[in-house]
Structure formats: C-alpha cells, structure tokens
N, C-alpha and C positions, 0 to 999 in steps of 0.2 A: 487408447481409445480415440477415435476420428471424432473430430463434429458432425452432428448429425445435419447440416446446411452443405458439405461437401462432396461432391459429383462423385459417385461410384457408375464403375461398370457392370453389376451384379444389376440383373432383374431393371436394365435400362434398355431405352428405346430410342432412337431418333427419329422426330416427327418434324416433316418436313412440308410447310403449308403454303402449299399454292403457289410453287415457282415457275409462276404460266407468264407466258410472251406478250400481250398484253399486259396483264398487271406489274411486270419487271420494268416496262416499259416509262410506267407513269412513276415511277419511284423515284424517290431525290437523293435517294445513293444506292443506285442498282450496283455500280463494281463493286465498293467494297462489300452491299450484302450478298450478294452474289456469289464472291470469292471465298466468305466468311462458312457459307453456307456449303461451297463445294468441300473447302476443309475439314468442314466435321461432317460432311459423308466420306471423304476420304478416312479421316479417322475410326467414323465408325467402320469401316470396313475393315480397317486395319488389324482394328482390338475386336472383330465380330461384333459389334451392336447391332440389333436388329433396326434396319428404317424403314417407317411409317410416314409412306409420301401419299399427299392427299394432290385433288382437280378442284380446284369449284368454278362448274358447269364449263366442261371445258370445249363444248360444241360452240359455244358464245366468246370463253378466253384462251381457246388453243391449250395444246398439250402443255407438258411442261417444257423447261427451254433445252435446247438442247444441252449447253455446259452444261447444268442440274443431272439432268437427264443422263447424259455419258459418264456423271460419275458415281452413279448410284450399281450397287450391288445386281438389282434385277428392277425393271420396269414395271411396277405393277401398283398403279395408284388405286386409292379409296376416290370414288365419285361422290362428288354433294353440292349441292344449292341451298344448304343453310351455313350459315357462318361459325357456328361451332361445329367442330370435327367430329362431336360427339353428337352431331344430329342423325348421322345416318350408322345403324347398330354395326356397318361394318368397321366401321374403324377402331371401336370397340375393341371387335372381335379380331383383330389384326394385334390391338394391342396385347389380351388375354394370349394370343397363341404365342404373341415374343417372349413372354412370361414376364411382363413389364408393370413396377412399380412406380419406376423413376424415369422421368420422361427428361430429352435433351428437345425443347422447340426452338426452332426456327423457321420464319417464313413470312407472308404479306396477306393481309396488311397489320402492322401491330396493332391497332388501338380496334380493329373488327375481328375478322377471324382468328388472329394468335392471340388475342386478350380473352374470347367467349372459350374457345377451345382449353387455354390455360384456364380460367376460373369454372369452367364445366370440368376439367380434371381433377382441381382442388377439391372440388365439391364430392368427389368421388374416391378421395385419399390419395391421389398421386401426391408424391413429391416432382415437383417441376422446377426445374433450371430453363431460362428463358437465354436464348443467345444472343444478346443485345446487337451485336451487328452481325449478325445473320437472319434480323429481319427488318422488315423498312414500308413504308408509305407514301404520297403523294407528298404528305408535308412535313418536316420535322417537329412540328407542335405536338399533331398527331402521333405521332412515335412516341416523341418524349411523354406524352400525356398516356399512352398506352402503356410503356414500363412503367411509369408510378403506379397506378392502378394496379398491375398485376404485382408490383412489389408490395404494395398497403396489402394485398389478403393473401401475401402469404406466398406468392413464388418467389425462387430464388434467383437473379440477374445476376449473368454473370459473360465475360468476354469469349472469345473462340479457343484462347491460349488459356483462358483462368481454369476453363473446364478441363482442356484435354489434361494439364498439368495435376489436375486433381482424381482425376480419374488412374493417371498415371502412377503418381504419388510419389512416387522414388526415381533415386536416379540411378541406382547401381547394379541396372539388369539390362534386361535386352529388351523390351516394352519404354525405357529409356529412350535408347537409338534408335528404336522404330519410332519413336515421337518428334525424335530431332528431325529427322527425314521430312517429318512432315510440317514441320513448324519455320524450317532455314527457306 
C-alpha cells in the first residue's frame, strides 16, 4: 500500500495558472519556473494527464507565453478576473470533465492566484500537489510565504522530479524510459 501524500496519475489533472507575458515578465525566476512548468506539461502529455490552463484577464496581460503555450496538448484556457480559479464555474467544469480528484498546480503568482485556487480546492476535497518551482512571483518572500500557507492547510509541496518520479513509481517498465526522456 502507497502513502496516501504520493502523486498518482489516476483521476489527476494539471492546472496550469496564468503563464501570461506580462506577469512572466515581473517574476524573480521566470527560467526556471518557466522550464519547470513546460516539463510537467510535457509530462502530463506524456503519461495523458488532462491540463487545466487558466488567463487572468488576458486582454489587460496578454495570452499565455508562447514556450507554455507550444507545449501544451491543445490551447484552450479558462478565462477569469478573480484570483481563485474556482471563481469562474468553468474551471470547475473543466476539472469535473477530466475526471479530476487530484490536482498537479503550477503557475503565478504563488502567494495570490495558486494559494486562493489551491485552498478553494482543499476546501472542496481536492488532494493537491503544488510544484514548487513551477510557480513564482515578483518577490521570493512572497513565494516563500505562499508555500508555507498552502502547506499549513493541507497541500502537498513537492519538486518537478519528486512528482513525475511518484507518479511514475517504478523503474522497470517502459513509463520508466518515457520519464528518463523527459527528465535528462
């Protein structure tokens, strides 16, 4: 029997917040969250996880960026102007059709949008893994002070490798070597 704090691919989702051109912009480590973040869409494409990519307001902060954007599955974001993801019922309903219990977030900024979105999920039974560098902010206080908070109620932090490895679990298949590919 697995612990039940460890990343499964079963009834998961990748939620992917706000990788707009402006707000990438003002971040204090856009490469690595950046990179962090193409990886586990790369991943989830890999192993089929369904991703849930959000805008907020993106007539004011541009689409999403383009790297993001080229490595996603299909381009098709949830629009919103409030900060939690669960403000506007389609995202929701984006998650319901993935058939999503357990969410993988990453995105900007941590301590506003991926903090209300992750404790609006909690609050609703998700199990959430937060990708510690797959999301970022203006300032590192802010980040740091945004993980603690989502790790005090209850999500679970965890790195870009910690996850796909846990998801993966074994090494002696071929879900393996499709991991290596993505991890060298």
């Amino acid at each position: 029997m697995r612990h039940p704090d460890l990343a499964v691919k079963d009834n998961t989702a990748l939620v992917v917040i706000d990788y707009q051109e402006k707000l990438v912009n003002m971040l204090h480590n856009p490469d690595s969250a950046v990179e962090n973040t193409v990886r586990m869409i790369d991943f989830a494409r890999t192993f089929h996880i369904p991703v849930v990519l959000t805008e907020h307001y993106p007539k004011g902060l541009g689409d999403t960026i383009p790297r993001v954007q080229g490595a996603l599955p299909s381009y098709n974001p949830v629009e919103k102007r409030v900060f939690s993801c669960f403000g506007v019922p389609e995202f929701e309903e984006a998650l319901i059709a993935a058939g999503a219990k357990n969410l993988l977030v990453c995105g900007i900024e941590t301590h506003v949008c991926v903090s209300q979105t992750v404790h609006d999920a909690l609050a609703r039974g998700y199990k959430v893994h937060v990708v510690r560098g797959a999301c970022g902010t203006r300032f590192e206080s802010d980040h740091l002070a945004g993980l603690a908070k989502m790790d005090r109620s209850g999500a679970i932090l965890g790195t870009t490798e910690m996850i796909m490895y846990e998801i993966v679990e074994r090494a002696d298949n071929e879900d393996f070597k499709l991991l290596l590919k993505l991890v060298k």
